[in-house]
N, C-alpha and C positions, 0 to 999 in steps of 0.2 A: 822819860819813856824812850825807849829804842828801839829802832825800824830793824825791819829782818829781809831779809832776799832769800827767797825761796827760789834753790835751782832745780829746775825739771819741769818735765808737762802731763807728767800722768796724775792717777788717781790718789797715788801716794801723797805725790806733792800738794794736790786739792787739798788729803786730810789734813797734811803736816800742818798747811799756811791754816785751815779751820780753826787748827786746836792752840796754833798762837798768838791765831789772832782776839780770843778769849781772855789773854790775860791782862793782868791789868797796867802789867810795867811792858808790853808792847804798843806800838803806835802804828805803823803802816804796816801790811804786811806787802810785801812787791814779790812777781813771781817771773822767772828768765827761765824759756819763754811763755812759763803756763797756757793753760786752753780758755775755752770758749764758756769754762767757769768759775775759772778764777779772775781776780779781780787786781787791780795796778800791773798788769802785765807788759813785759819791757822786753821786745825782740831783740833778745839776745840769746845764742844757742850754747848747749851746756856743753861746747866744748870748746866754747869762744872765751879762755882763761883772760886774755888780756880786758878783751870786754865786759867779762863779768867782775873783775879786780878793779877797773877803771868807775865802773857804775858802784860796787859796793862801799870804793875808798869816797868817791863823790856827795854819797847820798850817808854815809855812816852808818849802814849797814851791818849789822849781824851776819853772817851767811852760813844757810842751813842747806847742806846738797841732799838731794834727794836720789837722783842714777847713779849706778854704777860707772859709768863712762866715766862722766868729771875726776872722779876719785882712782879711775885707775891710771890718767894723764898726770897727774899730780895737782890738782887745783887747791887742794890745804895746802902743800909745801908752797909754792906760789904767792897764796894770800899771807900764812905767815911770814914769809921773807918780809912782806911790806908792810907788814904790824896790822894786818886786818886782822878780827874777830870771824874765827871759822869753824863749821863743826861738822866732823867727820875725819877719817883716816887718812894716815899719810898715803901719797905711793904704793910705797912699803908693805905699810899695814896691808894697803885695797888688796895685795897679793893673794891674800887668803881668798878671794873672787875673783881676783883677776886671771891667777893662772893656778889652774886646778891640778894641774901637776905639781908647782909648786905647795900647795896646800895639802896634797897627799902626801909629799914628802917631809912635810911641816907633822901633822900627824901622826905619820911613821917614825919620826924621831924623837916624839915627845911622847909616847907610846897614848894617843888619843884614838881611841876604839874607831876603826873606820873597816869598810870591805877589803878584801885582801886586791891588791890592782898590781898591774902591768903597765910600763906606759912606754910607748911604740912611736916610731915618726916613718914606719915602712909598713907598706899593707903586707907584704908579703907575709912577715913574722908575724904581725898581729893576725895575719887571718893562721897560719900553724901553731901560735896558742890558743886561739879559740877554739882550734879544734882536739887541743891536746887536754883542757879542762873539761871536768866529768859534772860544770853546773851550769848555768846559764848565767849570761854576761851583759851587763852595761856598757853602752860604748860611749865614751861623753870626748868634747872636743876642750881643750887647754884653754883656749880663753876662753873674754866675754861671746854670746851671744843670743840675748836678749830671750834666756830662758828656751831656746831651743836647741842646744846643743849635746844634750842628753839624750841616748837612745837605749828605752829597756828591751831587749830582746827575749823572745822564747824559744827559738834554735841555734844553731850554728847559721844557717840560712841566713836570718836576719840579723844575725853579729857580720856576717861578710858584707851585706848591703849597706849597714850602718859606717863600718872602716871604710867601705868603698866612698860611700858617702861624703862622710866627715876630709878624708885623706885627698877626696879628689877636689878638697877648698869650695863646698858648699858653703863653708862657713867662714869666708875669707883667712884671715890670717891665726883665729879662733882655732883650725883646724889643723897645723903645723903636727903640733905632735895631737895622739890620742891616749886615752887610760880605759883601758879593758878591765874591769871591775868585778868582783861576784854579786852578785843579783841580790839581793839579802830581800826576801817577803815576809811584810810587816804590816805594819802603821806607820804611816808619815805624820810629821806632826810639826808644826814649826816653835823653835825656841828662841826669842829672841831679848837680847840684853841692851842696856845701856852703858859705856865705859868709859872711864878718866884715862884708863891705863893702866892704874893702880888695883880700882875695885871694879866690878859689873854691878848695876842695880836688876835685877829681871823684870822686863816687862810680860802684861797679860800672856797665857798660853793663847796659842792660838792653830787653828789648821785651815790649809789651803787646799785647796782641788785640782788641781794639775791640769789635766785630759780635759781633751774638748767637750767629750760627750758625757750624759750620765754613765754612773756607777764607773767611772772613771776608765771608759773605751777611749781610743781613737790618740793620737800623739797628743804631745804635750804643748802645753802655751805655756803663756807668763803667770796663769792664774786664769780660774772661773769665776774664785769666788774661795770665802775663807769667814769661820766665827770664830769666836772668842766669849769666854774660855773652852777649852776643848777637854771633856773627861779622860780624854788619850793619856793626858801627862795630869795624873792624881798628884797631890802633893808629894808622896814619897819618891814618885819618878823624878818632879822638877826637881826635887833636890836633890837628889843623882849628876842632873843634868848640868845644873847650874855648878856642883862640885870639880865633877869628872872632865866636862868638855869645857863651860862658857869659864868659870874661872883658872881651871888649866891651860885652857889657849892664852888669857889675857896674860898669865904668872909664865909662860914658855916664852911669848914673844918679848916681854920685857924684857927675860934673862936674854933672850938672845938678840938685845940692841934693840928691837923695835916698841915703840910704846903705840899700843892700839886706842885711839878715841873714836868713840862713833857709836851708830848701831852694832852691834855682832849679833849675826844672825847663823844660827846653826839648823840646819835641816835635817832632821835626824827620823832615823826607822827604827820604832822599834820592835825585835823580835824578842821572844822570850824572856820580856822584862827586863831587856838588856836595850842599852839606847845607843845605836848607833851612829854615826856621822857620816852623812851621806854628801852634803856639803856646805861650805860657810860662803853666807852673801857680809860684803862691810858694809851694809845698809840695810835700813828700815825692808822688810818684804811690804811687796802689792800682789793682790789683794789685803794681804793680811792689815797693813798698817788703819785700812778704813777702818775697819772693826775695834782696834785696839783703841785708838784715837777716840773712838765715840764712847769707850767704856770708864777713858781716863778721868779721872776727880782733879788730881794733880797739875798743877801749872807745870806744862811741859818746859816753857821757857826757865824755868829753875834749874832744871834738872839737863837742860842744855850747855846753859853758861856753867856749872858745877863740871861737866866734859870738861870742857873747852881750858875750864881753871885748874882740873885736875882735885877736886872738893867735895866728888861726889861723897865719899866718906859720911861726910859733915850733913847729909841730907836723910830723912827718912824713906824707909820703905816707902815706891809707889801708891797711890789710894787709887779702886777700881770701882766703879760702879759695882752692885750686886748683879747688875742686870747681864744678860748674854745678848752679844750684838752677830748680825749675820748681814754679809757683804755679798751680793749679785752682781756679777757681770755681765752687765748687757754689750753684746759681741755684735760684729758685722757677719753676717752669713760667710764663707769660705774662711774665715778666719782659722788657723796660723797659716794659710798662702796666700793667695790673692782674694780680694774683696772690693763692695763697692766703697766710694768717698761721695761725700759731697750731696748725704740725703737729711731730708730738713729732720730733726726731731722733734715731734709733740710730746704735749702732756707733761713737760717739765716743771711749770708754774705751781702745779698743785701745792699748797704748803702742809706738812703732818709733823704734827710735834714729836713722834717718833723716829722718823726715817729724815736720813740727808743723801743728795743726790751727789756723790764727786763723779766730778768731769776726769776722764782720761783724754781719748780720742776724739775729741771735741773741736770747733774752730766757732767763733761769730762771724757772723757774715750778716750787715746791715738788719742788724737787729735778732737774725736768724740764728739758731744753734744748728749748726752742720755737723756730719761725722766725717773725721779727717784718721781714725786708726779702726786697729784692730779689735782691740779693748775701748771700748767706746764710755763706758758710763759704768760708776761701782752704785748699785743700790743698797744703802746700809740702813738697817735698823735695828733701836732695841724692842728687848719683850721682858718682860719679867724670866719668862721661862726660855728655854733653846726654842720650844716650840714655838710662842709664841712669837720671839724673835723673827722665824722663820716666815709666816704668816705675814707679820706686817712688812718685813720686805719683799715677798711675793705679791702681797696688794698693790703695792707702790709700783712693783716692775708692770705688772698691766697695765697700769695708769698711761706710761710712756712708749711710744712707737714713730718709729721707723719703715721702711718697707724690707730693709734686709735685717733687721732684730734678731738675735738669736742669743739663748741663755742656757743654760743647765736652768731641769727643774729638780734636784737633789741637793743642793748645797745645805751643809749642814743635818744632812740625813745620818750620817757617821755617829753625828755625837750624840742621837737618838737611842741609837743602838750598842752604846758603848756600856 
C-alpha cells in the first residue's frame, strides 16, 4: 500500500485526501499543512519545496498538489530531480495559471477560441484603449491571485478603476502587466480534465458561482459554491470542448516542448453554442473538486499514478455516480476583504449518509473547530435529483453556525433552469 501527501489546506485538498483515502492500494493519507479537518496534518507550508521534498522522500510518499502556488514555484520539477513520485505540472506547464498573459498568447497562437485581449504594463495606454473599444471589457492582472484578480466591468468608468487598481500593485507582483479582454455574456461553466501529456481523461462537468452574493452580484471570490453535472455542457457541448480546447492545449503544448500532467482545468463561456476560453487553472477547481470527488465511482489513485506514468491511455473512461452533487460555501461575513478569525463552529458532529463537510478555512484549537479563512467550510451533498441534491446540502448548512456565517442561498439554481 502507499502513503500520499496531500499538499494544501483548503476544501480541495479535504476532498482530494477523502476520495484517496477510499482506496484500497492507499494507506496514510498526510496533509502539508491541511485544516482543522483533515487528519495526519504535518506543518509544513506549500511553498516550503525543500520541506515538503524532505517529508515526502522520508515518509515514501506519493505527492498530490492541490494550489496553484507549489506548481507555479516549481515543486514537480524539484521532486522529480530527486526521483519522488509527483503529480501535477511542471513550471512550465503551471504557465497556463500562472501567467495569463502567457496563456493568452499560448491561445492566440494555437488558434484556441479565447476573447479578443490587449495586454498593457502602462495605465496610461490601457486606459485610451478602453476607451477606443465600442464593448465592454475585462481587466484581469497576469499572475496568481488567489481568484481575485479578475475585474468584469460594465463601463469605461469601471475599466479605469479596475487598471488603476490592478497597475497600482493591489495585487503585488500578479499585477505587473494587465490583459484588457472583451467581455464575452454567457454561461460559465467549468471543464475540467485529467492528463499524462499524451491524452486527457474528462472528469464530471461541473459549475461554480463566482460573486459573493446571490444571482451572482457583488465581486468575485474563489468560489461560493459549484454542482456536478451541470446541463450547461450537454454531451454534444463536452465534446466540443474536450476536442477543441482540453485535447488541443494538451496536443499544442507537447508540440511546443512542454508535456502537461495534471488537472487541466478550462473555464469556459459559453455564448451562442460556441465555448469559449476564459481561462485555464493547472489544477483541480474549489469549489468545484468537492462535488466531483463525491460523484466519483472510480479509484482516483489509478488514474493518478496512470499521470504520473504517462498510461493513462491504458485506463478506462471515468465511472460517475448517477447522482448530482451540490457544494455550499459557508464563508465568514466580509469575505473577499477583511473578516473575523478565530470563531468556534458548531454543529459539525452531525453524521448524514448523504452529505460530507470539507474543511477549508478551518484551524483545531484544543479540541475546538475555529475559523481561520475566508472560505470556511464546503457543505456537499448528493440527491438523486439537482433538486434534491440541493435540499440535502441546504439541511446540513443550517445544521452548522458560527456568529459571522454567511453562504449563497442559490447555489445550483442555474442548473434548474437550464
Amino acid at each position: 500500500m502507499a502513503d500520499v501527501l496531500v499538499v494544501g489546506s483548503g476544501g480541495r485538498e479535504h476532498a482530494l485526501g477523502w476520495k484517496l483515502s477510499q482506496s484500497n492500494k492507499v494507506g496514510k493519507v498526510y496533509h502539508a499543512p491541511g485544516n482543522g479537518g483533515t487528519s495526519n496534518n504535518v506543518s509544513i507550508a506549500v511553498d516550503d519545496i525543500d520541506g515538503l521534498v524532505k517529508f515526502a522522500s522520508g515518509n515514501n510518499c506519493l505527492t498530490v498538489v492541490g494550489p496553484e502556488t507549489p506548481l507555479s514555484i516549481g515543486i514537480v520539477d524539484e521532486f522529480t530531480k530527486k526521483g519522488l513520485r509527483i503529480f501535477g505540472p511542471t513550471k512550465k506547464a503551471a504557465q497556463l495559471e500562472s501567467s495569463k498573459v502567457w496563456a493568452k498568447n499560448f491561445m492566440k497562437k494555437h488558434d484556441i477560441l479565447t476573447a479578443q485581449f490587449e495586454i498593457f504594463d502602462d495605465a496610461k495606454k490601457a486606459k485610451e484603449y478602453a476607451k477606443s473599444v465600442d464593448y465592454n471589457l475585462v481587466v484581469k492582472a497576469d499572475g496568481l491571485a488567489a481568484g481575485k484578480g479578475v475585474i468584469v466591468c460594465n463601463d469605461y468608468t469601471e475599466a479605469v478603476s479596475a487598471i488603476d487598481k490592478i497597475l497600482e500593485k493591489s495585487f503585488g507582483t500578479a499585477g505587473s502587466k494587465i490583459i484588457l479582454e472583451e467581455r464575452i455574456d454567457g454561461t460559465e461553466a467549468s471543464y475540467i480534465a485529467l492528463s499524462d501529456g499524451m491524452v486527457a481523461i474528462p472528469m464530471a462537468t461541473s459549475q461554480d458561482h463566482k460573486r459573493i452574493f446571490n444571482n451572482d452580484k457583488g465581486p468575485n471570490t474563489g468560489g461560493m459554491g459549484a454542482y456536478s453535472p451541470t446541463p450547461v455542457i450537454n454531451d454534444s457541448m463536452a465534446e466540443q470542448i474536450q476536442k477543441n480546447v482540453i485535447d488541443k492545449t494538451v496536443e499544442s503544448m507537447k508540440n511546443d516542448g512542454i508535456v502537461f500532467k495534471g488537472f487541466l482545468y478550462a473555464g469556459i463561456m459559453l455564448k451562442d453554442d460556441t465555448p469559449y476560453v476564459l481561462e485555464y487553472n493547472a489544477r483541480m477547481g474549489d469549489p468545484e473538486c468537492q462535488p466531483i470527488m463525491m460523484r466519483m465511482e472510480s479509484d482516483l489513485y489509478d488514474y493518478i499514478n496512470a499521470s504520473i506514468d504517462g498510461t493513462l491511455s491504458q485506463l478506462p473512461p471515468i465511472s460517475w455516480k448517477k447522482q448530482s452533487a451540490v457544494c455550499v460555501v459557508l464563508a465568514s461575513k466580509g469575505y473577499p476583504d477583511s473578516y473575523p478569525k478565530n470563531e468556534e463552529i458548531l454543529g459539525l458532529g452531525m453524521q448524514d449518509k448523504n452529505s460530507v463537510v470539507f474543511h477549508a478555512g478551518t484551524i483545531l484549537d484544543n479540541n475546538k473547530v475555529l475559523t481561520s479563512g475566508g472560505r470556511v467550510l464546503g457543505v456537499t451533498a448528493l440527491g438523486d435529483t439537482l433538486q434534491t441534491a440541493i435540499s440535502n446540502a441546504y439541511l446540513r448548512v443550517k445544521e452548522i453556525s458560527w456568529p459571522a456565517k454567511y453562504y449563497r442561498t442559490d447555489i445550483g439554481k442555474k442548473g434548474l433552469m437550464s
